[in-house]
C-alpha positions in Angstrom: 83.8 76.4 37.9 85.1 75.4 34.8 83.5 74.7 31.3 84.1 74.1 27.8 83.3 76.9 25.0 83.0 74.5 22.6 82.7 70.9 22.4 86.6 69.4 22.8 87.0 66.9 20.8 86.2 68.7 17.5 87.8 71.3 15.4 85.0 73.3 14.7 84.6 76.6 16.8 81.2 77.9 17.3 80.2 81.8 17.3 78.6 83.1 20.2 76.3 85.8 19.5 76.5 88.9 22.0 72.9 88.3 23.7 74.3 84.6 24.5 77.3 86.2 26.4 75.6 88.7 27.9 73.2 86.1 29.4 76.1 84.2 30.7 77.5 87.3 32.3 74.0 88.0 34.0 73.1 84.5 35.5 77.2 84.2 36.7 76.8 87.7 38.6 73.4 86.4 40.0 74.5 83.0 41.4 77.3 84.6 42.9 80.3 82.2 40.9 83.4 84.1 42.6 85.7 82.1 39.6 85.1 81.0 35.8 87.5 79.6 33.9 87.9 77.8 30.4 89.5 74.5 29.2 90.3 74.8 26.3 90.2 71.9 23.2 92.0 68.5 23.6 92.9 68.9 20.5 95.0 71.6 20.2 98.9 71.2 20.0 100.8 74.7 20.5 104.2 72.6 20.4 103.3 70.6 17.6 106.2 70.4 14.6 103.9 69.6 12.0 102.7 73.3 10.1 99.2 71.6 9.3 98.6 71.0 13.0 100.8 74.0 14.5 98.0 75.9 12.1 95.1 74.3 13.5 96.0 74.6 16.9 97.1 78.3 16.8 94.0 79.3 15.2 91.5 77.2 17.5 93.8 78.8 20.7 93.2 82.4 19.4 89.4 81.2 19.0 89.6 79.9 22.6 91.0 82.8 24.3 88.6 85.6 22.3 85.3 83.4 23.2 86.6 83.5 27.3 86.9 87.5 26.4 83.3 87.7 25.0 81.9 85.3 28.1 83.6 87.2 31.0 85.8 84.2 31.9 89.2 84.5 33.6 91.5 82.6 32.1 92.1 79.6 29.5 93.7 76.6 31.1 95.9 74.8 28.7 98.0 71.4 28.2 101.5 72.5 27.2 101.5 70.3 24.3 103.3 67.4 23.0 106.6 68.4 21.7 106.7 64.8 19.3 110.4 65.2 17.9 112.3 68.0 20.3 111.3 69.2 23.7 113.4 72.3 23.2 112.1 73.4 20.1 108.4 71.8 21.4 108.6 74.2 24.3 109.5 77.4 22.0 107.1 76.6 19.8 104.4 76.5 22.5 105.7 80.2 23.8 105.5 81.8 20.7 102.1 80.5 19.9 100.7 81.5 23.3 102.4 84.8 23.1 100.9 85.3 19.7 97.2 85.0 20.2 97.3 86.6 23.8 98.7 90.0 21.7 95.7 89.5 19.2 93.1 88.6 22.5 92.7 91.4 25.6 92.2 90.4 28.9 92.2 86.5 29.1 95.1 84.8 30.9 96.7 81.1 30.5 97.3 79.2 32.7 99.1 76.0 31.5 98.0 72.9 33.7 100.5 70.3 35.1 100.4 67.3 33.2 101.1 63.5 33.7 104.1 63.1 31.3 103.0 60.5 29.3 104.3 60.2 26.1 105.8 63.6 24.9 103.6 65.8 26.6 105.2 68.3 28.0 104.8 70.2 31.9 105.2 67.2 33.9 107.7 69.0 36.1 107.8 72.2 37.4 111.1 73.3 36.2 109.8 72.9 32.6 106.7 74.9 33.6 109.1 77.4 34.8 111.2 77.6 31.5 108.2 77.3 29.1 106.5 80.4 31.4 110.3 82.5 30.6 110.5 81.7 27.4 107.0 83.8 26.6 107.8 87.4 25.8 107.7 89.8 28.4 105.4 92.0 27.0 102.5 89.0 27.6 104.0 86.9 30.4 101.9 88.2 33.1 99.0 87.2 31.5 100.8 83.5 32.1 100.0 81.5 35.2 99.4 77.9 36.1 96.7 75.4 37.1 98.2 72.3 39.3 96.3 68.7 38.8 96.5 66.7 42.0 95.6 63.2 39.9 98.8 64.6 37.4 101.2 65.7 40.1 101.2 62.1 41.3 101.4 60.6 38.3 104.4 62.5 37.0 106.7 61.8 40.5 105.5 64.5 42.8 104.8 62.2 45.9 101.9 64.0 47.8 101.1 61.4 50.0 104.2 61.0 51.2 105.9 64.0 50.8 103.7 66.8 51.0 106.3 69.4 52.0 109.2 68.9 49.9 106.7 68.7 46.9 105.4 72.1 47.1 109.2 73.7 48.6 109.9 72.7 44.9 106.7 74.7 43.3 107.3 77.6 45.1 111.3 77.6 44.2 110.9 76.8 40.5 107.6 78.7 40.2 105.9 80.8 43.2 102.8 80.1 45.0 102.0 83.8 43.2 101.6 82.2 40.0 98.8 79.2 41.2 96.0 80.4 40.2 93.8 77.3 40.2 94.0 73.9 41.2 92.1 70.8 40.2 91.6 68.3 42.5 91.5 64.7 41.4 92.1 61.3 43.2 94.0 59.2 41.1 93.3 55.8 39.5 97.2 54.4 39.0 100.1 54.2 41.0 102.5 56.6 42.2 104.6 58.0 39.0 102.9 55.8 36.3 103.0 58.9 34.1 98.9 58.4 33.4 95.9 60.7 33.7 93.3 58.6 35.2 90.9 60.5 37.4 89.5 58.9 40.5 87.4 60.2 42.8 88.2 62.1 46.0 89.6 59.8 48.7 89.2 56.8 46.9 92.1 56.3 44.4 96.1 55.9 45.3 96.3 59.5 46.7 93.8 58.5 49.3 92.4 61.6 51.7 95.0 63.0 53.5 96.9 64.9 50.4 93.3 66.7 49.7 93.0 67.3 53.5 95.9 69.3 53.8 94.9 71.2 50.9 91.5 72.1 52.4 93.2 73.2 55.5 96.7 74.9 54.4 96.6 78.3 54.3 98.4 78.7 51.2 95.6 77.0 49.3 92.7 79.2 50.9 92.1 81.6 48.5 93.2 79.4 45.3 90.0 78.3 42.9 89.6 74.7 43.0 87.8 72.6 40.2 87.0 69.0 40.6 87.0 66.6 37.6 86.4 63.4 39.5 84.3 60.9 37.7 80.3 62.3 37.3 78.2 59.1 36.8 74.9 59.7 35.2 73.9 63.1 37.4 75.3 65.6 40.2 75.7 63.1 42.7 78.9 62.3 42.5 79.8 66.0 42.4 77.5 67.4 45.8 79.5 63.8 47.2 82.8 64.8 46.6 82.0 68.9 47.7 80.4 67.7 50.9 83.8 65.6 51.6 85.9 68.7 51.1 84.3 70.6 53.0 84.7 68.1 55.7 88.3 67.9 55.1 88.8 71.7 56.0 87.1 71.2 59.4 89.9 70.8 61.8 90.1 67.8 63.6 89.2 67.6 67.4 
């Protein structure tokens, strides 16, 4: 599963005393949750060229990362950033942020999520995943993976309906099935390459079911984490829905 540490839409960051964390520990070892990881605030910009919010956002990262240490989580996932004036410079910026607060934070990976491209947000295409992933110091890159975003993959130009193979030839040559470590599986509301992050969910948006039926049945996917953030409604419904329908997905067909 995936959660919040703190709520995402403010700066503020919370401290979580050490009984709170141990409880967390306790009651995800007891219900059996192979997989935690953390999102971490919408509002943080690692490629950001303005020092005010470069500040911000390398201090609430650093905050991030240490309260996934204290809960036992395994890694932060992370939007690249929007680069605003220079996608170069946006990327290197990112990098060295990252690199800085995983030296200052044990034991937590990233792992920056592919993102829609609207705008100037950066990681809309693999190759820039790739170079943004290189351009981290060695001594802290394999603490860098990534998390793939079905509802984002479409919406940047990676045709999963349609082109299921070619799209994921491309991941593993610019990146490496190695370095997915989690995927999040969201129908989309838009068209094809729209460049906009509008969840829908499973089987009911423009992807449809057949990209998330190959995924439920391809044995490169079987042992990758999968988080859904399809739309919730006022309870779990929606959520036991859309499990149940995935699980249907990976029984073969007679």
């Amino acid at each position: 599963m995936q959660i919040f540490t703190k709520t995402p839409n403010q700066w503020r960051d919370p401290t979580i005393d050490d009984d709170v964390a141990a409880e967390f520990r306790k009651s995800v070892r007891q219900n059996k949750i192979a997989f935690v990881v953390g999102h971490d605030s919408y509002l943080i910009n690692l490629a950001s060229p303005d020092p005010v919010v470069s500040r911000r956002s390398r201090t609430a990262f650093r905050a991030e990362l240490d309260r996934c240490r204290q809960l036992g989580l395994a890694a932060l996932v992370s939007h690249p950033g929007n680069y605003i004036t220079d996608r170069v410079g946006g990327l290197r910026r990112n990098a060295r942020a990252c690199a800085d607060a995983l030296r200052q934070v044990d034991g937590v990976m990233v792992l920056f999520e592919t993102t829609a491209g609207s705008g100037t947000a950066l990681g809309s295409t693999f190759e820039e995943l790739a170079r943004l992933r290189e351009a981290i110091p060695a001594d802290v890159r394999d603490r860098v993976a990534f998390c793939a975003d079905t509802c984002h993959l479409y919406s940047a130009g990676y045709d999963l309906r349609d082109e299921w193979d070619a799209v994921w030839e491309e991941w593993e040559r610019w990146i490496g099935f190695d370095l997915l470590h989690c995927l999040h599986l969201n129908d989309s509301k838009v068209p094809f390459e729209s460049r906009r992050d509008r969840h829908e969910l499973i089987g009911e948006g423009t992807l449809g079911a057949e990209p998330f039926r190959r995924i439920m049945r391809d044995a490169r996917f079987k042992d990758i984490p999968k988080i859904l953030e399809t739309p919730k409604g006022d309870d779990d419904v929606n959520d036991r829905r859309m499990l149940r329908r995935l699980r249907a997905y990976a029984r073969p067909r007679r």
